[in-house]
VOGU-3710 file (C-alpha; in Angstrom, 3 decimals, decimal comma):
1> xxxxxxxxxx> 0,000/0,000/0,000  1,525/3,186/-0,955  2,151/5,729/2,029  -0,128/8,855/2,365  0,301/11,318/-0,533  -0,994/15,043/0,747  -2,745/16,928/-1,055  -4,208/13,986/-3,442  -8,020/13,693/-1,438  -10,717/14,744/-3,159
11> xxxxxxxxxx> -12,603/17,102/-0,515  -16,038/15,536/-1,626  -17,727/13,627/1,613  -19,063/10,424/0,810  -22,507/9,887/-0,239  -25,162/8,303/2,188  -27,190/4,940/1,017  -30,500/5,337/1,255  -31,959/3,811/4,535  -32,600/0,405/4,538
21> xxxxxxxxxx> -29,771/-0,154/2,167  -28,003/-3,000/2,533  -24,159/-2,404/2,003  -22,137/-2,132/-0,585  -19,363/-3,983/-2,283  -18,065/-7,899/-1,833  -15,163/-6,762/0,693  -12,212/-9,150/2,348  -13,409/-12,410/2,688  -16,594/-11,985/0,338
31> xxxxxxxxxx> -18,276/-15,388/-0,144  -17,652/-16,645/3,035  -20,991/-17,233/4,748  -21,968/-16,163/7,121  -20,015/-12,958/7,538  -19,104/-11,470/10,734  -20,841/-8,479/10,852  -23,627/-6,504/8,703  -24,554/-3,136/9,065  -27,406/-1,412/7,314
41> xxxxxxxxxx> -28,569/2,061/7,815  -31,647/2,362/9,271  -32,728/6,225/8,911  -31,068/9,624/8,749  -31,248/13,078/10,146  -28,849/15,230/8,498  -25,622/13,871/9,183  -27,022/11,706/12,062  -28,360/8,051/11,331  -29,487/5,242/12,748
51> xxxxxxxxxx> -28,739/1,567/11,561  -28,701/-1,915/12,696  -25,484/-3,975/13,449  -25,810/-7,599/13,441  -22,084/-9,128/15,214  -22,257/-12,779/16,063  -25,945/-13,178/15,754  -26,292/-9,791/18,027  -28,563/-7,310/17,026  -27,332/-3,791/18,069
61> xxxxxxxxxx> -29,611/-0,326/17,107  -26,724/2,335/16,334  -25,322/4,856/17,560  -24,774/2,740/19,853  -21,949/2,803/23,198  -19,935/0,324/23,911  -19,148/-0,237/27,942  -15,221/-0,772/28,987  -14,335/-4,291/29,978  -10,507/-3,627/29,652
71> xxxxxxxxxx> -9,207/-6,935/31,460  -12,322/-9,286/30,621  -14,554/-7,117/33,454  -16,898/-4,398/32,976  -15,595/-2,924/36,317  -18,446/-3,420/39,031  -21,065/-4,882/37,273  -21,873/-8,548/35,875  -22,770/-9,191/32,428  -26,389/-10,411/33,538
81> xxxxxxxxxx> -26,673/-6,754/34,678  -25,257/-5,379/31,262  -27,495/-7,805/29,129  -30,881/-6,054/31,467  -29,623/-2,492/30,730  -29,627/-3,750/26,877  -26,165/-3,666/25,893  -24,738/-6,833/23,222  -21,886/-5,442/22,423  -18,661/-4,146/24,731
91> xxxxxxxxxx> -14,493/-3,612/24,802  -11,699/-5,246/26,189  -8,406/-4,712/25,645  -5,738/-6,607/23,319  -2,504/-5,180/25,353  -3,925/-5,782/28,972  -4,904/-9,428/28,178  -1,965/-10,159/26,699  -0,020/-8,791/29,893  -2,336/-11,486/32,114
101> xxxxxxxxxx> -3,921/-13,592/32,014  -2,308/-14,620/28,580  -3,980/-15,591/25,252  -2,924/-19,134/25,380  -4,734/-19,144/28,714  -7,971/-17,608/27,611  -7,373/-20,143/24,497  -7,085/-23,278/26,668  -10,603/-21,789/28,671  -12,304/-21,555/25,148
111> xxxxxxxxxx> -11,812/-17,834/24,000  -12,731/-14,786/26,003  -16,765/-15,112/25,629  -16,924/-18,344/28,072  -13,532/-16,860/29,665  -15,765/-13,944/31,187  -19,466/-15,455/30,680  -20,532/-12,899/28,011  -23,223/-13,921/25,411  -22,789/-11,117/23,605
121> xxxxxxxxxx> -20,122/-9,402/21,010  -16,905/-8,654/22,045  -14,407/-5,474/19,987  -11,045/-5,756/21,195  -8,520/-2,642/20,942  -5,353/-3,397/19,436  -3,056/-2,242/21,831  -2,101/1,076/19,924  -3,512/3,133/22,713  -1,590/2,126/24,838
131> xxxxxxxxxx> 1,748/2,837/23,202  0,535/6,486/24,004  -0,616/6,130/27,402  1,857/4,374/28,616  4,542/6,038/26,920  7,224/5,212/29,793  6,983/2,012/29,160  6,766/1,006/25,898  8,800/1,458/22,348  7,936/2,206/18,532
141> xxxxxxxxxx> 9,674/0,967/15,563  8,427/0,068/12,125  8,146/-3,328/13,300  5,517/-2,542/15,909  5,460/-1,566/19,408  7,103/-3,133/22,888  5,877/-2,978/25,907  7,663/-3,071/29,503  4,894/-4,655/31,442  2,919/-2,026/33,786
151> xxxxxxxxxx> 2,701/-5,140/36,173  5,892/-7,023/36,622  8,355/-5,498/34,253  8,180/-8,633/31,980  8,425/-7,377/28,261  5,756/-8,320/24,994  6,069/-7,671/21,587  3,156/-6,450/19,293  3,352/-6,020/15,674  0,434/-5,580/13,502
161> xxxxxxxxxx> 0,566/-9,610/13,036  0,998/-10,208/16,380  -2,142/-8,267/16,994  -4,531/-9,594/14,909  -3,507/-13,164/16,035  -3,771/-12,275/19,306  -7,026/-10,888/18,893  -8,640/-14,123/17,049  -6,905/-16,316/19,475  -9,605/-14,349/21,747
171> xxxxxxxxxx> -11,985/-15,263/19,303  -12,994/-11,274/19,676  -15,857/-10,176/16,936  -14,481/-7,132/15,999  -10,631/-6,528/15,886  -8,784/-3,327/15,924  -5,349/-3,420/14,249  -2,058/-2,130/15,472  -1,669/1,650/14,905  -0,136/5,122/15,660
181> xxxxxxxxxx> -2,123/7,316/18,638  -0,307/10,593/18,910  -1,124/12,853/21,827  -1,984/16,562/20,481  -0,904/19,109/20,033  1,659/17,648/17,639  3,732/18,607/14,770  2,311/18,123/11,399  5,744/16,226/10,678  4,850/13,873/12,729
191> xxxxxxxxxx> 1,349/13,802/12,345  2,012/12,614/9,050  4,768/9,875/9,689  1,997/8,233/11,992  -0,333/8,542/9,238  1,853/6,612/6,931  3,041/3,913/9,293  -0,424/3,339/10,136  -1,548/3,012/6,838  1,282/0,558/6,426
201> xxxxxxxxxx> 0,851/-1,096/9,441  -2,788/-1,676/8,305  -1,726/-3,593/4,678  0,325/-5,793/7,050  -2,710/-6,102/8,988  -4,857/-6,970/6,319  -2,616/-9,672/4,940  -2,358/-11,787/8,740  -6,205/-11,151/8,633  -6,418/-15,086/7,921
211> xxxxxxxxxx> -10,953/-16,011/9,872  -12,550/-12,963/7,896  -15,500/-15,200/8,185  -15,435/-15,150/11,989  -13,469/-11,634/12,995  -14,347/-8,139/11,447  -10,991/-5,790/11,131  -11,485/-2,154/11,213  -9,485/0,655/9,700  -8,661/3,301/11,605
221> xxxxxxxxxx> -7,826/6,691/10,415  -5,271/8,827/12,128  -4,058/12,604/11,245  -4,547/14,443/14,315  -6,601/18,037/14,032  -5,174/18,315/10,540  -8,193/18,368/7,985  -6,252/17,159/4,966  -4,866/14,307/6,044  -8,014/13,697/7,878
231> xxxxxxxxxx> -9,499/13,140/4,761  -6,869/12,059/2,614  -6,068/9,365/5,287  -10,036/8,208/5,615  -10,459/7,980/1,552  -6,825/5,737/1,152  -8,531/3,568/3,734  -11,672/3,578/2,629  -10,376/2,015/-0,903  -9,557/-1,234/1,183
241> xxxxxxxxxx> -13,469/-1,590/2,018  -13,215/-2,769/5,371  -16,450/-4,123/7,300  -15,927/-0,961/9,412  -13,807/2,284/10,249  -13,251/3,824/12,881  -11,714/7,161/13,956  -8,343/7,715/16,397  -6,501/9,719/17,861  -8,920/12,109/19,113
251> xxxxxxxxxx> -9,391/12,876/23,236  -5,689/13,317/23,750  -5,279/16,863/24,094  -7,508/18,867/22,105  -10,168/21,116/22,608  -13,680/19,300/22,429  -14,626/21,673/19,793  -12,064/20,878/17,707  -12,367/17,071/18,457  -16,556/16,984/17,676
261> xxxxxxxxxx> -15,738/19,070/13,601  -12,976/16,472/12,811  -14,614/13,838/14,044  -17,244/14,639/11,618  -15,122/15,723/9,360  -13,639/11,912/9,170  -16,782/10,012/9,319  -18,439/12,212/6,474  -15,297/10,755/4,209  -15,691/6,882/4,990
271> xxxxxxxxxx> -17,597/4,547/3,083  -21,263/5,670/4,573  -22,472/1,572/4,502  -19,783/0,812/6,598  -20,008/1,327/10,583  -18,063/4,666/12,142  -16,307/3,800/15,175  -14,852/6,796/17,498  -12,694/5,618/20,016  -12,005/6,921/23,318
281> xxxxxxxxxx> -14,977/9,128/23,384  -16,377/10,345/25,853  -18,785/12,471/27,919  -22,444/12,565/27,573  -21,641/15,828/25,553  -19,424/14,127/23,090  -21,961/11,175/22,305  -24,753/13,049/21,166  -22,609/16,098/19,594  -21,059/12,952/17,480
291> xxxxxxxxxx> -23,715/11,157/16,845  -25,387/14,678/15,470  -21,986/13,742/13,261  -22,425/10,214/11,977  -20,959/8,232/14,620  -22,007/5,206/15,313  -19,940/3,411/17,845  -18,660/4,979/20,669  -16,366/3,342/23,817  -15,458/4,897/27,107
301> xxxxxxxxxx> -14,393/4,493/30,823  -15,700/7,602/31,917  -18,945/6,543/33,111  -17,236/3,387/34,989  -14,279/5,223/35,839  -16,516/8,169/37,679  -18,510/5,604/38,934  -15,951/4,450/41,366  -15,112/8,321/42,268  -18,741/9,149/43,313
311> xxxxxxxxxx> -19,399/11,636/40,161  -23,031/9,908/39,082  -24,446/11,650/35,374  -28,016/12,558/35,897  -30,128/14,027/32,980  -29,783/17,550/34,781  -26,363/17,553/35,752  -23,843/15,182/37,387  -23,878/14,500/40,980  -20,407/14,509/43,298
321> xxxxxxxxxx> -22,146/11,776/45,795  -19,848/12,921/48,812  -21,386/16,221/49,158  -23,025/16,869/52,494  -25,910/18,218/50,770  -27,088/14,353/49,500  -26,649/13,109/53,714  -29,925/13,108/54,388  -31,642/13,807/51,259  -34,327/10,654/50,698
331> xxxxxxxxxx> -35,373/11,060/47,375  -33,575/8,902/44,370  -30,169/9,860/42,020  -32,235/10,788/39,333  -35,674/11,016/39,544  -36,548/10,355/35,790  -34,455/7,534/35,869  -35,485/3,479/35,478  -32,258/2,179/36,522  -32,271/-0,138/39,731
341> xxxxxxxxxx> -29,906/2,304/41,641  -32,710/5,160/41,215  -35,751/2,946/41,649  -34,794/0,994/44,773  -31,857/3,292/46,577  -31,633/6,818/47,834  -28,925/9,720/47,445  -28,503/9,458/51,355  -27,993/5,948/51,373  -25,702/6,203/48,725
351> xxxxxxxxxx> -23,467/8,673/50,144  -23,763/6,710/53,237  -22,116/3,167/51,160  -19,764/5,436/49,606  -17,980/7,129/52,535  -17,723/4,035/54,212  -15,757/2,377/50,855  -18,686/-0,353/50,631  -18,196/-2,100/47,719  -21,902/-2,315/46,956
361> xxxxxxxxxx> -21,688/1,918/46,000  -19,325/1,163/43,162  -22,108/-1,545/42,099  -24,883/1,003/42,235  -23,022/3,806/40,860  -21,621/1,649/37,681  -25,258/0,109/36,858  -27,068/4,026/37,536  -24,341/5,648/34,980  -24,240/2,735/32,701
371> xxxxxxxxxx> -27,654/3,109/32,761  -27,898/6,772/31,973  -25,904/6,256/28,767  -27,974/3,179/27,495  -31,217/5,423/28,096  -29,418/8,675/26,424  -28,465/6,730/23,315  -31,983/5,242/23,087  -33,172/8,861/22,684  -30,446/9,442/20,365
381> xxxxxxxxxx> -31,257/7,108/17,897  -35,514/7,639/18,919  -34,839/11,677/17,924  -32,790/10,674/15,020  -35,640/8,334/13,284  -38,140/11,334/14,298  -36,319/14,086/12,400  -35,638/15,924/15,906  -32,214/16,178/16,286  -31,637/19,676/16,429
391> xxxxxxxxxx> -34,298/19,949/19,100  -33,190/17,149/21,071  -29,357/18,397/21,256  -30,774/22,072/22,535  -33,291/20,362/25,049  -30,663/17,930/26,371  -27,862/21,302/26,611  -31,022/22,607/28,443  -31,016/20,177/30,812  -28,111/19,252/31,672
401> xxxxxxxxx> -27,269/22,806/32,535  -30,655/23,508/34,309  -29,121/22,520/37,855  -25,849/24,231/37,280  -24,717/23,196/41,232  -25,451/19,285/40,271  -22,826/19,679/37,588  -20,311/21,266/39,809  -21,734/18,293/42,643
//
């Protein structure tokens, strides 16, 4: 695959398939039955749609999020309870696994779905991520990335084959393949050199890429804030018709702003009967400015992450739990909320299992925010097939600023 040539994009954003379209164009492993993963758009609001993706005999409405199970665990919660809030699809992590327990071990306990009792589809991150985040402790070359273990100092190897053999060895649905994450701001010199390996990276990726009819491998597009290799990057990948894309390299430094316009910028440029996969992102904020985009995938820890801190996301606000204002206050998190947390528990109680460092708060508080984000996606996509997504984003900005002390705790 030739490296990235500037300048060459055509600035012309892809067109949209009419909904109910079924997708386009044989793609790798075309003729092998049944494929891994379909995706068919479903309806369309501007740049916002809706669609249905159907991974491993899971049927999952889009935009859709994707809960954080980095190590095999969606942190404080089972998957019974993930399966009742309605998600079929979540992450783990390529890197972390690999670090322990092993992928010969999960291999020898029949691949990560019976490893960690999910019934549902699995996307594994490639490990790319972490080459960033963990900066200290890891290595680039052209051949791929090494890691210094985070855990006991041992040291692993990934190179784009490594990773996608790795990843079907997990026998993961959707696999992510090795690239470049650059934190921002950085140079356009090197914005482009990650551009390039990653695109070459990919073709190595593509060509280990041996159970298309059981894995799905993604694209992902790098290029930083830059518009022009934005695009030029998503077109050159979008000529390898993937079953899906998805966009990197965004949450690491810029201003939200900036990372909502290129993240529509990219998905407006990839093949529009493919899914659109942003990783890393984000807030309630993000999700529905991006899905206003064309998103439809979108992983994060934040809502387990806060979770465990006490910061609980209400429709008016988020909630610091701590705050002496919640000790005796008997009424639920969120009052138009289903979740069990909010129908069974109150914010006094809550405080009261969180300052004593009960483990049963970081329960509650995982299934109330996981909760929250299944139930704002659901009126995502409901506002989307209704034409209404103008009037939904200024409603929802509405409310979540209405209690401006909630958002401050």
């Amino acid at each position: 695959m030739d490296p990235l040539t500037i300048g060459s994009a055509q600035e012309e954003p892809a067109q949209e398939p009419a909904p109910g379209e079924p997708p386009h164009g044989p793609g790798p492993g075309a003729g092998s039955e049944p494929r891994p993963l379909r995706f068919t758009v479903a309806s369309r609001c501007g740049p916002a749609r809706t669609g249905l993706l159907q991974v491993r005999g899971q049927q999952i409405r889009t935009p859709a999020f994707m809960p954080v199970g980095t190590r095999a665990a969606v942190k404080g919660v089972e998957p019974e309870a993930l399966e009742r809030m309605g998600y079929r699809l979540i992450l783990a992590n390529t890197y972390h696994l690999l670090v322990r327990p092993g992928p010969e071990f999960i291999r020898q306990l029949g691949g990560l779905h019976r490893f960690m009792s999910w019934d549902g589809a699995i996307l594994t991150d490639s490990g790319g991520f972490q080459a960033f985040s963990l900066s200290g402790l890891s290595r680039i070359s052209e051949e791929g990335v090494e890691f210094r273990s985070h855990l006991d100092g041992s040291r692993h190897r990934l190179t784009p084959e490594r990773t996608v053999e790795v990843q079907e060895i997990y026998g993961s649905d959707v696999i992510m393949p090795l690239d470049v994450c650059l934190g921002l701001p950085a140079s356009r010199e090197a914005l482009i050199e990650a551009v390039q390996r990653t695109t070459r990276w990919l073709a190595r990726s593509v060509a280990a890429w041996r159970e298309q009819d059981r894995h799905a491998l993604f694209g992902i597009v790098q290029g930083g804030t830059e518009e022009d290799l934005r695009i030029a990057h998503a077109q050159q990948l979008a000529e390898l018709d993937l079953p899906g894309y998805a966009v990197g390299g965004l949450s690491v430094g810029e201003k939200n702003e900036e990372m909502h316009a290129v993240a529509g910028l990219t998905a407006s440029h990839l093949p529009p009967h493919r899914p659109r996969y942003l990783m890393g992102v984000g807030t309630p904020e993000d999700l529905v400015a991006c899905a206003r985009q064309g998103i439809d995938l979108f992983d994060c820890v934040l809502p387990t992450r806060t979770a465990r801190t006490g910061r609980l996301c209400t429709r008016f606000g988020d909630v610091i739990i701590k705050n002496a204002r919640h000790a005796a206050d008997p009424g639920p998190l969120d009052p138009s909320c289903s979740c069990e947390t909010c129908r069974r528990y109150s914010r006094a109680y809550l405080r009261h299992l969180f300052l004593n460092r009960d483990p049963l708060a970081v329960r509650l508080h995982t299934v109330h925010n996981l909760s929250y984000y299944a139930t704002l996606m659901e009126e995502i996509r409901r506002a989307i097939e209704q034409g209404e997504v103008e009037r939904f984003l200024a409603r929802f900005r509405e409310d979540r600023s209405r209690w401006g002390v909630r958002k401050k705790g």
